[in-house]
N, C-alpha and C positions, 0 to 999 in steps of 0.2 A: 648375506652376501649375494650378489647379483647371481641369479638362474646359470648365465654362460658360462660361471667359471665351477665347472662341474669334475668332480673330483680326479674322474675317468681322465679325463683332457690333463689334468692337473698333475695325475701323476705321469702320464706320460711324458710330459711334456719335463717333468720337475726332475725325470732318469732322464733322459737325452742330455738336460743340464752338464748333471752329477759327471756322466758317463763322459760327455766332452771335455769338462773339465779335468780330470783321472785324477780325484783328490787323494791323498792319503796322510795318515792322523800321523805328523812328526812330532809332537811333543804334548805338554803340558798344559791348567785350567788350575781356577782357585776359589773360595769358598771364604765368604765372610766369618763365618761359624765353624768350627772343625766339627766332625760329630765325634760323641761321645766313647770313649774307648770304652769294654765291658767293666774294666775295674771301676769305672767312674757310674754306673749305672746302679741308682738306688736300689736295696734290696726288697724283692717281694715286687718289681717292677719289668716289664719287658719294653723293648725297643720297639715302634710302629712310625709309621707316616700316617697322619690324618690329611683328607683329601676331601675342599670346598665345593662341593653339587652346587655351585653358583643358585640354578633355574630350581632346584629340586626341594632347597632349602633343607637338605643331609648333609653328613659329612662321613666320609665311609674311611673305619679304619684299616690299612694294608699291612703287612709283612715291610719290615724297610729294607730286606735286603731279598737274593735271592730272585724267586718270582714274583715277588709284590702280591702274592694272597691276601685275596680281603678275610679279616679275620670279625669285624660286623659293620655295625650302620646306626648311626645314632641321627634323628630325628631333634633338628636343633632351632625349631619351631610350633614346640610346642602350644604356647601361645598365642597362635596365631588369630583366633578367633576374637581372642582380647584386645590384641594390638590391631587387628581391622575395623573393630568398635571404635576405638580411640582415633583412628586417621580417618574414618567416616564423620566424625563428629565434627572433626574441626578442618576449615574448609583450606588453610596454608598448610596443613601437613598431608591432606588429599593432594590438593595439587602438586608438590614434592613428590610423593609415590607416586605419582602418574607419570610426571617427569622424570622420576626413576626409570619406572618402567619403556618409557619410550625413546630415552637417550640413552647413557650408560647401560641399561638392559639389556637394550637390543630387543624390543617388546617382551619383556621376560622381568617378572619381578626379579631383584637382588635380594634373596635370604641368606647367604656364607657368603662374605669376602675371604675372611681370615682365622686363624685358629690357632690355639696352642694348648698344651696339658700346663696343670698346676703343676707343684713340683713332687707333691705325691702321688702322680695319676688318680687321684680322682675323680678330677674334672675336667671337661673342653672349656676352655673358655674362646667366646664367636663374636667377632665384629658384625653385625646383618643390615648391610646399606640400608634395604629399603625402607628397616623398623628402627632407622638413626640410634642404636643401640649398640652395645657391648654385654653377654648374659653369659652366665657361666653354666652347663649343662652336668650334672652329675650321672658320671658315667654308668655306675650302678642302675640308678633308676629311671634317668632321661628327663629328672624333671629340674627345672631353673632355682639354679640356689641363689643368685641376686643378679639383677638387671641394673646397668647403666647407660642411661639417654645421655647421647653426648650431646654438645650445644647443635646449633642448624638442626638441620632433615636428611645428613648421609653420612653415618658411618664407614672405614674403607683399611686401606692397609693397617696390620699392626707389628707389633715388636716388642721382645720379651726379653729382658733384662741378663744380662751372662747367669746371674744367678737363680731366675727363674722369679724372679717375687713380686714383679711388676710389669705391668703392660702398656704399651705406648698403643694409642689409636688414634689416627687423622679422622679429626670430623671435616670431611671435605667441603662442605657449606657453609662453614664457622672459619677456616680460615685458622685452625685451631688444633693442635694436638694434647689429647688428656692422657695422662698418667696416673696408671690403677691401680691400688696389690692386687695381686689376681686373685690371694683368698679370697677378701673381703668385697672386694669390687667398689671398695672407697677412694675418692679421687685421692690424689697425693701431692700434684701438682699438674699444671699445665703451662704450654707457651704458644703465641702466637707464631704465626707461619707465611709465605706469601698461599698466594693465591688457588686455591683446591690441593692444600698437601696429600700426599700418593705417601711413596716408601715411607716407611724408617726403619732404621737400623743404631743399634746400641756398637760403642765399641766393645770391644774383647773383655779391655779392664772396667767397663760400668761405668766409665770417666762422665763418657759422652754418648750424647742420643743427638743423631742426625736426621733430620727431615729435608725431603724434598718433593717441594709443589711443583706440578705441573699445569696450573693453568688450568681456562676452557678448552675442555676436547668434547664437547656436544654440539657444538656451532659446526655450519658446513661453508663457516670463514676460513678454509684450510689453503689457503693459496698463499705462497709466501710474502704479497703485499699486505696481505689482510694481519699479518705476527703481530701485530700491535697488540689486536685485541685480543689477544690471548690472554694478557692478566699479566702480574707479578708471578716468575718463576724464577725460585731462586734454591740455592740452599742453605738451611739455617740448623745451623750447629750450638747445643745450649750444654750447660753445667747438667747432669744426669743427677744431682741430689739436688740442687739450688732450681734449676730451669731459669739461668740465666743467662741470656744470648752471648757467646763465647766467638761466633764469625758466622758470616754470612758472605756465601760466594754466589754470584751473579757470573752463571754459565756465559752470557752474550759476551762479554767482553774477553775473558779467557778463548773461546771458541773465534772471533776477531781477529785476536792476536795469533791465531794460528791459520788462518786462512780460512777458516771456516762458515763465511758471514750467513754460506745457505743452511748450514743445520739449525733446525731449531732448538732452542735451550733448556727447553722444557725435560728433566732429566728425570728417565722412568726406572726399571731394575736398575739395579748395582750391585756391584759386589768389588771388596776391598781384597787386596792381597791381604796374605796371612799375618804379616809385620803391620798391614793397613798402611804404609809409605805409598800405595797406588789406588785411585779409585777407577774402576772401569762402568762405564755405565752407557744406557742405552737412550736415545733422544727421541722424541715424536716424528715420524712421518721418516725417518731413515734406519734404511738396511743395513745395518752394523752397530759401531758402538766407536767410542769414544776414551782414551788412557788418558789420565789424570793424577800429575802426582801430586801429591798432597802437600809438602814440604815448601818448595818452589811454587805453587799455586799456580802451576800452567799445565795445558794441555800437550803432554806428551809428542800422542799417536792417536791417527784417526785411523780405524778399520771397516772398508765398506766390504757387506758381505754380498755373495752371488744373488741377483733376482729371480723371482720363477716367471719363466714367458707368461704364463698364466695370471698373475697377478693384476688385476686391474690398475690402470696406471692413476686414476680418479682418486683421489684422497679423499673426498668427501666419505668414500665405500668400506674405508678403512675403520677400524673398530676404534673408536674413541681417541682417534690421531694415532694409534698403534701404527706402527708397520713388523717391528720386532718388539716381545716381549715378554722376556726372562733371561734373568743370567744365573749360574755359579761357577764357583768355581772347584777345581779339585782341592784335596785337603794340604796336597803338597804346593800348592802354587804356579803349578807347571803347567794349567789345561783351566780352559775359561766354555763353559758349557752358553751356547744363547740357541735359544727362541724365535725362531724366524716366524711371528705370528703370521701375517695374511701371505707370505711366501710358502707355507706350508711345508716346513722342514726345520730341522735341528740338527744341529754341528758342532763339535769340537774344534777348539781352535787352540795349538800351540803357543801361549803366550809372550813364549822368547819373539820368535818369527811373525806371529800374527797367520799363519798358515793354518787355513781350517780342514778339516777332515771330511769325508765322507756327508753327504748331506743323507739326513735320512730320514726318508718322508714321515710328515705326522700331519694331523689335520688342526688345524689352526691352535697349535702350541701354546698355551697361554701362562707358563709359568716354566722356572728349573728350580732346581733343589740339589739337595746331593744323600744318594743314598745310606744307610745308614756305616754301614763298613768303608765309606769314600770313594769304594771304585767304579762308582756309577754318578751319571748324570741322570736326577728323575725329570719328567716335562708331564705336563699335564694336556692331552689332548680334546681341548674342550669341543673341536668339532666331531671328534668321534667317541666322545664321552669314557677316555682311557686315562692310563696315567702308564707309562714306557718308561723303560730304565735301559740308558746309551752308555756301552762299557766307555772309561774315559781315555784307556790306554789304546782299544781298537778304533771308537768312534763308531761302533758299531752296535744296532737294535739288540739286550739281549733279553727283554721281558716284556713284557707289557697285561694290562689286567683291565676288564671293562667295572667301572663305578658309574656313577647317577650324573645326571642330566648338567651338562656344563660345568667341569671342573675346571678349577683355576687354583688359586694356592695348596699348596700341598707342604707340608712341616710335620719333621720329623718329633718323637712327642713320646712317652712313653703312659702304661697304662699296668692295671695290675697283671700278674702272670697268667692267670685265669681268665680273664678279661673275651667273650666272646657277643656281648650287646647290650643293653642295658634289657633289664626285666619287665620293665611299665614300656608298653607300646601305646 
């Protein structure tokens, strides 16, 4: 980010906001995924959050409830050496990692997009952008039990099946999402996508697995004449056992129909109410977010949320067309947690009203989640390299814990009860 917008200035400036505003947290948030109650928690297993060191290529496990103590650190690149032989060699997957590294990166390799545990904590298994893979890391010993190269040169978002047994991952390059067991790491199926798929999200019942592409967001064609070029962004909805396209909604025309011809359609987090009858999600280049019901296939309610004066107004400065991003929601449906990425805050927001809570500073927030007991909003502070946990009932900081070098997804995961690193360093 530009020199001028210095944190000092930032925060100042991001309370005078908060403070003019007098927000206060009236209601409720919602959560695609409920978490696990304890009867539902394998035996010989405990509950964690794993947390993606984006730049660090670790992923550090926390406490999920509570204070968020990191309880270890697993090393999810071990490899490394092998897989820089192999992108040295050959001269179109050099140029993709460099292209990694200087667009999406942010001059920073990508080694952890994403993560999830098998269903018996044994293992992470890691989408890692910049080595266009998916590997599964066993927790005991830290060493790689099988590797999957997805098609292109950038692995990215993934998604794990309600019953845990399979894994969805955007090959953003390919135009393409593959589906894995996690045991085995054998494909199962795949389906095509528009243009650089980002999220996915499985339904509740395993029905359905939804994807949504977002387009070119490395271009500093961000002016809204220039939205052509952004690509196909659409979302495409498939059969979860067949991967057969079931609907495809094209944001621009819904988002038209309600007046909204400046948001862009490019449709980044999400998260469904608890029934999934609503999708809320957040767009590229706008501060808020977007109601969507699912049924009627139109756009609700648009919610724009506060700016920070500080914020550069230049979109080009903005992180990969980010302006916000991350959402959940609570487990009851009542409280919608988001991500004010380059605003440099997080807020609960009232779902009934759209009334958001207390902004509360974090440095360029790059994900939510929900903590393991529901009564928390987790966010990942990749600029100050943290992971905060925002009660969802006050709206209010009640945790926070420093982990490794650029975090961004953070999923809840469980591990053995013992469980304090793996042995082999």
């Amino acid at each position: 980010m530009p020199a001028a917008r210095t944190r000092g200035a930032r925060r100042l400036m991001l309370g005078s906001l908060a403070a003019a505003l007098a927000l206060t947290v009236t209601g409720g948030g919602a959560v695609a995924a409920v978490p696990p109650a304890d009867s539902a928690r394998p035996a010989g297993l405990r509950q964690v959050m794993f947390v993606g060191n984006n730049w660090d290529g670790t992923a550090d496990v926390i406490e999920s409830t509570g204070d968020l103590a990191r309880i270890g650190r697993v090393n999810v690149i071990p490899d490394r050496q092998a897989r820089m032989w192999e992108i040295g060699l050959n001269p179109v997957k050099l140029a993709y990692f460099l292209g990694i590294r200087q667009g999406p990166g942010e001059g920073h390799d990508q080694f952890v997009d994403d993560m999830y545990a098998t269903p018996d904590g044994s293992a992470m298994v890691v989408s890692r952008p910049s080595f266009a893979d998916v590997v599964s890391i066993d927790l005991r010993s830290g060493a790689i039990n099988w590797r999957f190269p997805v098609s292109g040169f950038r692995s990215d978002h993934m998604a794990v099946s309600p019953d845990g047994t399979r894994v969805a991952v955007s090959a953003s390059t390919a135009n393409r999402v593959h589906v894995l067991d996690i045991t085995t790491g054998r494909e199962v199926g795949s389906f095509a996508t528009g243009d650089k798929p980002h999220e996915n999200v499985f339904t509740a019942d395993g029905r359905h697995l939804w994807n949504m592409s977002i387009g070119e967001v490395t271009t500093a064609l961000d002016a809204p004449a220039w939205d052509w070029t952004k690509g196909d962004r659409r979302i495409t909805v498939v059969d979860a056992r067949t991967f057969e396209q079931v609907r495809v909604v094209d944001m621009r025309a819904r988002l038209d129909a309600f007046g909204r011809k400046d948001l862009s359609d490019a449709v980044r987090p999400v998260a469904f109410t608890p029934d999934e009858s609503t999708l809320y999600f957040q767009v590229s280049f706008f501060n808020g977010f977007v109601e969507y019901d699912v049924a009627t296939d139109r756009v609700t309610r648009v919610k724009t949320l506060p700016e920070n004066p500080a914020t550069d107004p230049d979109r080009t400065t903005w992180v990969n067309d980010s302006r916000h991003h991350g959402m959940s929601m609570s487990p009851d449906g009542k409280r919608l947690c988001v991500a004010a990425t380059m605003d440099d805050y997080a807020t609960v927001v009232d779902r009934a009203t759209l009334t958001e809570g207390p902004l509360v500073e974090a440095s360029k927030p790059y994900w939510a989640t929900v903590s393991g007991d529901g009564r928390a909003c987790v966010i990942s502070e990749s600029g100050s390299d943290r992971v905060t946990a925002i009660d969802f009932a006050t709206g209010r900081r009640v945790a926070s814990v420093a982990v490794g070098d650029h975090p961004q997804r953070v999923r809840l995961a469980h591990v053995p009860v013992d469980w304090t690193g793996p042995t082999a360093r």
